[in-house]
C-alpha positions, 0 to 999 in steps of 0.5 A, a space after each residue: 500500500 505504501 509503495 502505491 501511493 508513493 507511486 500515486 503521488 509520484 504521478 500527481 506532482 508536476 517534473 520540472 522541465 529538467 527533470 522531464 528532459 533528464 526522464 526523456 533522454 533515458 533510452 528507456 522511454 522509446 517506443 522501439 530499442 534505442 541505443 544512445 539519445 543526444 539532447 539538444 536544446 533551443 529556448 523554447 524546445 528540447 528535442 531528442 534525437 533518438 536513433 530513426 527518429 527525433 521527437 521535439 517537446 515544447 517548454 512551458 514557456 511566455 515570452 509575449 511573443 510566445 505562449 507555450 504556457 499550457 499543456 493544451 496550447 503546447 498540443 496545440 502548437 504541436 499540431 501547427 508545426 506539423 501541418 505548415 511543415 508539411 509545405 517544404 518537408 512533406 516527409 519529415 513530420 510524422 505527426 503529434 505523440 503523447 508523452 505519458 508516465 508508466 512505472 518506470 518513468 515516462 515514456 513516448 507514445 505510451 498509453 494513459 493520460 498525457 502529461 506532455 505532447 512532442 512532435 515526431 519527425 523523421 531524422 535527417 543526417 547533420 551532415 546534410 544540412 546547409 550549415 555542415 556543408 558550408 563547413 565544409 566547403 561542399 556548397 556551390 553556387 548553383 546549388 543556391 540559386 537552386 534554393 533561391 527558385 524553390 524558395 520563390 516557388 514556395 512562397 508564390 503558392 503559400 497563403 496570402 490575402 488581406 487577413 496576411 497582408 495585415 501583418 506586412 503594414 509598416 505599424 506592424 513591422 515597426 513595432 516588431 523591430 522596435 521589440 526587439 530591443 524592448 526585449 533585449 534591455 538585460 544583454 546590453 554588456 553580455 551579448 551586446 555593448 551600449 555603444 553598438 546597442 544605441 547605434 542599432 536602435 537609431 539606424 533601425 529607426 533610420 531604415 524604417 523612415 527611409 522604407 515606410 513607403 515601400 513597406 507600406 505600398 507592398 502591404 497595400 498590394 497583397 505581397 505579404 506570404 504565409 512564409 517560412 519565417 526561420 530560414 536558418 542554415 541549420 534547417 536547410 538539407 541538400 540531398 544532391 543525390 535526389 530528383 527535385 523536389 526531394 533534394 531540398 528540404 527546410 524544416 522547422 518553420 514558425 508555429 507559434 505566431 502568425 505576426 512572425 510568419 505572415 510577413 513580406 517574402 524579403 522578410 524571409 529571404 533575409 533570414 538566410 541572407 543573414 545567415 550566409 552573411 554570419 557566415 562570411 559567405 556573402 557570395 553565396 548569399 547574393 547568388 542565393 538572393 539574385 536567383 530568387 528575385 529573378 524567380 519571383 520577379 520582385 527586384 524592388 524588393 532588393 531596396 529591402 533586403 539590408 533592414 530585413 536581414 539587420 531585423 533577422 540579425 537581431 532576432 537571433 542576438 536576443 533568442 541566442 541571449 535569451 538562453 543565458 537565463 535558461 537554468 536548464 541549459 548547460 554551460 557549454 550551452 551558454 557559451 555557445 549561445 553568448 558567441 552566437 548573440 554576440 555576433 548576431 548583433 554585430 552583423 545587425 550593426 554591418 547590415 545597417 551601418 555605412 561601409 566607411 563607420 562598419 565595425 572590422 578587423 584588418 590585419 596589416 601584415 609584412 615582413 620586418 621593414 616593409 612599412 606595415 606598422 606606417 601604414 597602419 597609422 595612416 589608416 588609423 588617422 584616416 579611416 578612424 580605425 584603433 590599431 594594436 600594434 604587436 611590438 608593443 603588445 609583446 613588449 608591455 606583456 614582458 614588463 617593458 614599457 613602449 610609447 611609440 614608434 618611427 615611420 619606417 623609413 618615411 620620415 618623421 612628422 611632428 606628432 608622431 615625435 614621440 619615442 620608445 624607451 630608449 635602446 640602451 635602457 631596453 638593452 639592461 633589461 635583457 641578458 639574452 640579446 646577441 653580441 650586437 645588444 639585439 634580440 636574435 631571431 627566435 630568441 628572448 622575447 621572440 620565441 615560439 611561446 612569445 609569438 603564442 601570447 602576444 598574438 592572443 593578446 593581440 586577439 583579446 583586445 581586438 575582440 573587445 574593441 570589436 565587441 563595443 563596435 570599433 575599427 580594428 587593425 592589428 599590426 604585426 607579422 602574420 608570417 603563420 598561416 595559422 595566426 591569419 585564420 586565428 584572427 580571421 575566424 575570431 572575425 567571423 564569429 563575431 559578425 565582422 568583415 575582416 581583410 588582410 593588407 600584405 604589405 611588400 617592398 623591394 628588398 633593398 629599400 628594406 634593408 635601408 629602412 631597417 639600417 636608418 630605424 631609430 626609437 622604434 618599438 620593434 627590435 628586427 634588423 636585417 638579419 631578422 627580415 632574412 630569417 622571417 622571409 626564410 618561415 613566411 607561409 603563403 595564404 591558403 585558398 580561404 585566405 586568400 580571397 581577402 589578401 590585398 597586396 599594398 606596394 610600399 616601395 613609393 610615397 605615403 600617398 601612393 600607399 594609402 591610395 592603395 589601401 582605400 582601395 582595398 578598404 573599397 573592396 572590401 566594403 569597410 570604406 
């Protein structure tokens, strides 16, 4: 008797939502022999991947603009996300299943009363979807303009109408991007900086203007779809060896409001735009976006495409940010999700901003006496960008303090008279410099290991500087491959456009440079550029596309026209 009413009472008190995700990833609770359950979790799903299948319980979650409060508006929701999947993954969601308790704990399909809903869907190979495949370099463009035309495709035959054209007025649209912000108040520091938070706010107002028209006259017209409305990378599958249709398939679009689906179909172009962006693949985004506004035969909806894709960004900074207060998630969760808000925001930011104020990383790179760390300075002047200089860096790191530098053989100007400690102060400091006072190559505070702080270091400051929305350069050697794609990556993740301005310079004129440098933070001589020209490492094929080779044999002019060129083409100028 006892044990029956433990057990009685047992099935009486409600599971937190962590207690059902710890019973539900037990591969006892499946209907079939389940050997291993992976979980993974969003802030308003946990989904279960569980051999063939994955089953997605909804969290009892309200966040205004979602209300999983209820048991019966979690079925119910269940019952959406099947029915609009179905459109673009027709053999994918397999319908609505109870989660019921049994004796042994709860369990899918079950029989008795149920005390949670899922949805059960077919599972479809990671390695399949558009986000794996761009990691591993296995997407072409024609397989975007493929996607463009069956996203044209999907949303000429999806609902429209007045009831859906409402959605698309320009109160309607504003009041979305404006809640964004409304909602994201408590990340300013954790995933996004005031600064960038401000700049966001008043260039989304700005864009509203500037579009109220347009959003208006297309509302007028009918255009708004019932669309997808969460066209992530990760909800794209390509299966290149399939007949069309089968060979894309996008799951996972929005149930749980209408306000968020029906919407203008640049609205929903945008999401994957932006993600391709995020990606630092904007090639494939505009392949993807020609294709699509060729299909659909809405060009002036192109006008509309960098506040949509901003609005996407933002979006998924705060649900990204939302996590961090979710005690169910794991810290690794947390971080990942603190990475991905952060660099949400900051895309956010590169949509809006003019190319010449976009936040970015340059990495001015070259061999000891190429004029890289003259060039930097002049940019820093003239192109409001903050320089980290790795001399200094290195030298700070190492308790020697350094204030400035020389102009690398052109010249001085008044401002820059400033000097670094002198040479000879330097030199006490030291018993591991060779017989002529200099460090030698690879020696000191040149070593493998000094490289490997100074360079993080390095990294560190320009991410911080990054994170509150500045320009960035970092002035240092780069002769490592794997240091360009340390910085370059950081880049990426952070939503920022980066780029490399290699600098070269005729040998002879470097060697004089280097004889004549007085009162600089760098200690290289001609015998340090032999022995670094020796272990440069040419850019790899991914680098590549971002390198910018600046001669720096003539004038200062000459080499700054040079680099506001490159800026130009890189689109931070």
């Amino acid at each position: 008797m006892e044990n029956t009413a433990m057990q009685s009472q047992k099935q009486m008190t409600p599971l937190t939502l962590s207690e059902l995700i710890a019973e539900l990833s037990d591969p006892a609770a499946y209907p079939y022999s389940v050997d291993q359950v992976e979980v993974r979790q969003t802030h308003i799903s946990a989904v279960f991947l569980a051999g063939d299948y994955v089953y997605k319980v909804k969290k009892p979650v309200d966040y205004g603009f979602l209300d999983f409060g209820t048991l019966d508006k979690r079925r119910h929701y269940c019952e959406e996300e099947v029915r609009l999947n179905r459109r673009l993954a027709p053999d994918v969601y397999l319908g609505v299943v109870p989660v019921t308790r049994r004796d042994e704990g709860l369990c899918f399909e079950g029989d008795g009363e149920p005390i949670e809903w899922a949805v059960k869907m077919r599972r479809l190979p990671d390695e399949a979807t558009l986000q794996h495949r761009l990691r591993n370099n296995d997407v072409d463009v024609e397989v975007m303009r493929s996607l463009g035309r069956r996203i044209a495709e999907f949303h000429a035959n999806a609902d429209s109408g007045p009831s859906v054209a409402e959605y698309g007025r320009f109160d309607v649209v504003g009041s979305n991007a404006r809640e964004n912000f409304d909602q994201s108040v408590d990340q300013i520091d954790q995933t996004v900086s005031e600064p960038v938070f401000r700049r966001l706010a008043s260039l989304t107002e700005d864009a509203l203007t500037g579009h109220r028209e347009l959003i208006s006259s297309r509302a007028e017209r009918g255009i708004p779809r019932d669309t997808h409305g969460d066209l992530r990378l990760d909800h794209v599958y390509i299966f290149s060896d399939r007949e069309p249709p089968d060979d894309l398939v996008v799951i996972d679009c929005i149930e749980f409001t209408e306000r968020f689906r029906f919407a203008d179909p640049i609205s929903d172009v945008a999401f994957l735009v932006m993600g391709l962006n995020r990606q630092n693949r904007r090639d494939l985004g505009r392949a993807f976006l020609d294709a699509y506004l060729q299909a659909s035969g809405d060009e002036e909806g192109r006008a509309l495409v960098p506040f949509y894709t901003a609005y996407r960004a933002m979006v998924r900074g705060k649900v990204e940010g939302m996590k961090l207060s979710r005690d169910e998630m794991t810290e690794a969760d947390r971080t990942a999700a603190k990475a991905k808000s952060r660099g949400s925001w900051l895309l956010a930011l590169d949509e809006l901003e003019s190319p010449h104020k976009r936040p970015c990383l340059l990495l001015v790179t070259g061999l000891p006496g190429t004029g890289k760390s003259t060039l930097a300075r002049m940019l820093a002047e003239q192109a409001d960008m903050q320089v980290i200089r790795s001399d200094v860096v290195r030298k700070k790191l190492a308790g020697i303090e350094t204030e400035v530098v020389s102009d690398h053989g052109h010249g001085s100007d008044s401002h820059h008279d400033r000097r670094c400690q002198s040479r000879q102060d330097f030199r006490a400091r030291s018993n591991e410099r060779d017989a002529s006072g200099e460090f030698g190559f690879g020696e000191g505070i040149y070593t493998a290991e000094w490289n490997r702080r100074t360079y993080e270091e390095c990294l560190h400051q320009a991410q911080h500087l990054l994170f509150l929305g500045n320009r960035v350069i970092v002035d240092a050697n780069f002769r490592s491959e794997a240091d360009r794609r340390m910085f370059l990556d950081a880049a990426t993740q952070l939503g920022v456009r980066s780029g490399v301005l290699m600098c070269e310079a005729d040998a002879e004129i470097v060697r004089e440079r280097l004889e004549n440098r007085q009162g600089d933070a760098s200690d290289a001589d001609w015998s340090v550029y032999v022995r670094a020209a020796e272990s440069w490492e040419e850019p790899s094929l991914g680098t590549q596309s971002v390198v910018r080779v600046i001669n720096m044999d003539g004038s200062r002019e000459d080499a700054m026209s040079q680099a506001r060129e490159a800026l130009r083409q890189l689109n931070v100028a």
